[in-house]
C-alpha positions as CSV (number, residue, x, y, z in Angstrom):
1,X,-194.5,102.3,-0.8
2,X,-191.9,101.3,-3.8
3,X,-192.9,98.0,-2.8
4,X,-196.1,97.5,-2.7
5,X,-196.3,99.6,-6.1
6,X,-193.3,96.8,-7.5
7,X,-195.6,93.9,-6.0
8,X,-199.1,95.1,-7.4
9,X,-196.9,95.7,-11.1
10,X,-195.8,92.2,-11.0
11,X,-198.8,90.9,-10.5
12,X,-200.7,92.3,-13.3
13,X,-197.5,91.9,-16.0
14,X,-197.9,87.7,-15.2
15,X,-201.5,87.9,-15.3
16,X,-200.6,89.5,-18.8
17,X,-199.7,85.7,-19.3
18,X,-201.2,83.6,-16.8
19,X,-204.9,84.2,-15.5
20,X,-204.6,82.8,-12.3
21,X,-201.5,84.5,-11.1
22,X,-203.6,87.6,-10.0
23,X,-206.0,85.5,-7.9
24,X,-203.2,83.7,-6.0
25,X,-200.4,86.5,-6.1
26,X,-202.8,88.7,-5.1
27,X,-204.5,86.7,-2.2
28,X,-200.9,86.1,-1.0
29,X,-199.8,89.5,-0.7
30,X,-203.0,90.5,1.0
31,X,-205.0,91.9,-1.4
32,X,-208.7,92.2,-0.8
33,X,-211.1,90.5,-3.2
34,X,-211.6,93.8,-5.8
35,X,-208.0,94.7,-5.5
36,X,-207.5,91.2,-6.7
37,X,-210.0,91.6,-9.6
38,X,-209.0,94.5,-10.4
39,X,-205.5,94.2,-10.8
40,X,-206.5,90.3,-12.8
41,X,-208.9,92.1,-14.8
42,X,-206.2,94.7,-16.0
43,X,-203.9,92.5,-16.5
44,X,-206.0,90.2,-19.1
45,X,-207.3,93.0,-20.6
46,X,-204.5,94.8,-21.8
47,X,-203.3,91.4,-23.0
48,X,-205.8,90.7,-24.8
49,X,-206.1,94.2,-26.3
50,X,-202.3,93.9,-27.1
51,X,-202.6,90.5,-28.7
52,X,-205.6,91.2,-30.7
53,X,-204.2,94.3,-32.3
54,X,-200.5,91.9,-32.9
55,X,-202.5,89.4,-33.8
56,X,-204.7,90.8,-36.9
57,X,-201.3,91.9,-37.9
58,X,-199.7,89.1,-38.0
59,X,-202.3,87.0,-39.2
60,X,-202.5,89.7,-42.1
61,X,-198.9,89.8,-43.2
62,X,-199.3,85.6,-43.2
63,X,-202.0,85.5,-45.7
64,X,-200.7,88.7,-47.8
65,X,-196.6,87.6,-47.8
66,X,-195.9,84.2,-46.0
67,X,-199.1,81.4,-47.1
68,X,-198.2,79.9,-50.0
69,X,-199.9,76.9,-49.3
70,X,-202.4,75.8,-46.7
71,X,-200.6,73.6,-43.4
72,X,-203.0,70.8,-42.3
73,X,-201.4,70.4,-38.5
74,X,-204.0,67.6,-37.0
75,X,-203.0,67.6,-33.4
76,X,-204.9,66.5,-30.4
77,X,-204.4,70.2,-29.1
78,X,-206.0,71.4,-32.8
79,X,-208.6,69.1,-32.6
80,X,-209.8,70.0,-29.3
81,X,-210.0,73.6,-29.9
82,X,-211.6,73.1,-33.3
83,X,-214.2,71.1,-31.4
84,X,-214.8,73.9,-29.0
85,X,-215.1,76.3,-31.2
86,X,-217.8,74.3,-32.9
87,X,-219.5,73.5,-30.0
88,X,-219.4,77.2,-28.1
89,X,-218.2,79.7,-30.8
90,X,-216.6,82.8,-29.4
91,X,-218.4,82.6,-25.8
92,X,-216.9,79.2,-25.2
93,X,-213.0,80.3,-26.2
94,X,-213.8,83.5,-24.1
95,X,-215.1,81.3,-20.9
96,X,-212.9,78.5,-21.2
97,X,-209.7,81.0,-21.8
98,X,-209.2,81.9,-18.1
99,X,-209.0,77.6,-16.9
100,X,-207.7,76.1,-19.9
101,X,-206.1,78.4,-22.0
102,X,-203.8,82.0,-21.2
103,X,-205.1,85.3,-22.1
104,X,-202.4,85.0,-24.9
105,X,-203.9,81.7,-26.1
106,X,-207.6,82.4,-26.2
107,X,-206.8,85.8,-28.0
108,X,-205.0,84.4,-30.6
109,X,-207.5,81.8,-31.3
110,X,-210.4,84.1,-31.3
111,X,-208.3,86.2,-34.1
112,X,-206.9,83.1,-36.2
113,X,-211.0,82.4,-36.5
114,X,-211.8,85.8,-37.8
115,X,-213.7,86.8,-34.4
116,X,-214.2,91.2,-34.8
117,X,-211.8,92.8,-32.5
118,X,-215.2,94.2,-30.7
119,X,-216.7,90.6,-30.0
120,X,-213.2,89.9,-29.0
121,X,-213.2,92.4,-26.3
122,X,-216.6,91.7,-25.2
123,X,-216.5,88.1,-24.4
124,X,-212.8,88.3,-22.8
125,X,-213.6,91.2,-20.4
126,X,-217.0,89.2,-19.2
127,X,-215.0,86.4,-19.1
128,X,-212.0,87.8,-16.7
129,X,-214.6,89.7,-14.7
130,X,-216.5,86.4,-13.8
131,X,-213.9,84.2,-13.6
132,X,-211.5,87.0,-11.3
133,X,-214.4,87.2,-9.1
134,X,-215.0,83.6,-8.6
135,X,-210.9,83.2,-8.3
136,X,-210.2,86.0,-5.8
137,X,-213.6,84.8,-3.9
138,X,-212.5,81.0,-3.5
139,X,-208.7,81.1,-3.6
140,X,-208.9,81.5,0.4
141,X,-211.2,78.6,1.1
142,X,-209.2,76.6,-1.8
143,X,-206.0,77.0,0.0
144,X,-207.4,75.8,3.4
145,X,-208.1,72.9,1.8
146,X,-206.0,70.4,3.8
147,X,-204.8,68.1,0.5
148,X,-203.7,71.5,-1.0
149,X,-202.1,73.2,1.8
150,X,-200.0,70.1,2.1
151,X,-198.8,70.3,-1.5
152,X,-197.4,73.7,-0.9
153,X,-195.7,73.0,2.7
């Protein structure tokens, strides 16, 4: 029992940091599909909820005490993410978060924009439900894949 309660724990503290953790953690230790997106889901969530709240705060005491003068950092990264942002607005961050970016990531991006903590929420929870459904769904069939099942053997 103390181990299945360690396992299911461990799972949602790296999806906390890495979205696809749940689906494949999960699937590995036998989860079925809603346990998986449940437990992915929770985990994203209360990073993002985490992260918002830290990073309004942070992003606060920056401009108040820190920002004496504006950085320009012009990075292939920084463009990239400026360039979605243009493109998509808060839905594309949200729905590209899960792939391309960690729950920590996308969060932090939303807030450094000025996104409202609600919109925030919004987006990233419909964002880790579709993607943790599609995840947990496929992560079988993915794995049976004979390419990828020789990469892990």
């Amino acid at each position: 029992m103390m181990e299945s309660i360690l396992t299911l724990l461990g799972i949602y503290f790296l999806c906390w940091f890495k979205f696809l953790a749940g689906p494949i953690l999960g699937s590995a230790a036998g989860y079925s599909v809603w346990e998986n997106v449940l437990v992915t889901v929770a985990g994203m969530m209360t990073s993002v909820v985490i992260f918002t709240l830290i990073g309004t705060r942070l992003k606060n005491l920056f401009d108040e005490k820190i920002s004496t003068k504006p950085k320009l950092v012009f990075s292939k990264k920084n463009r990239r993410i400026v360039q979605l942002w243009g493109k998509y607005g808060e839905i594309g961050i949200a729905f590209f978060t899960p792939m391309l970016l960690t729950p920590i990531g996308g969060t932090l991006i939303m807030v450094s924009f000025g996104v409202k903590k609600r919109h925030i929420y919004l987006h990233m929870f419909w964002s880790a439900c579709l993607w943790a459904v599609v995840f947990s769904l496929s992560i079988d069939h993915l794995l049976a894949v004979p390419f990828i099942k020789n990469l892990f053997l």
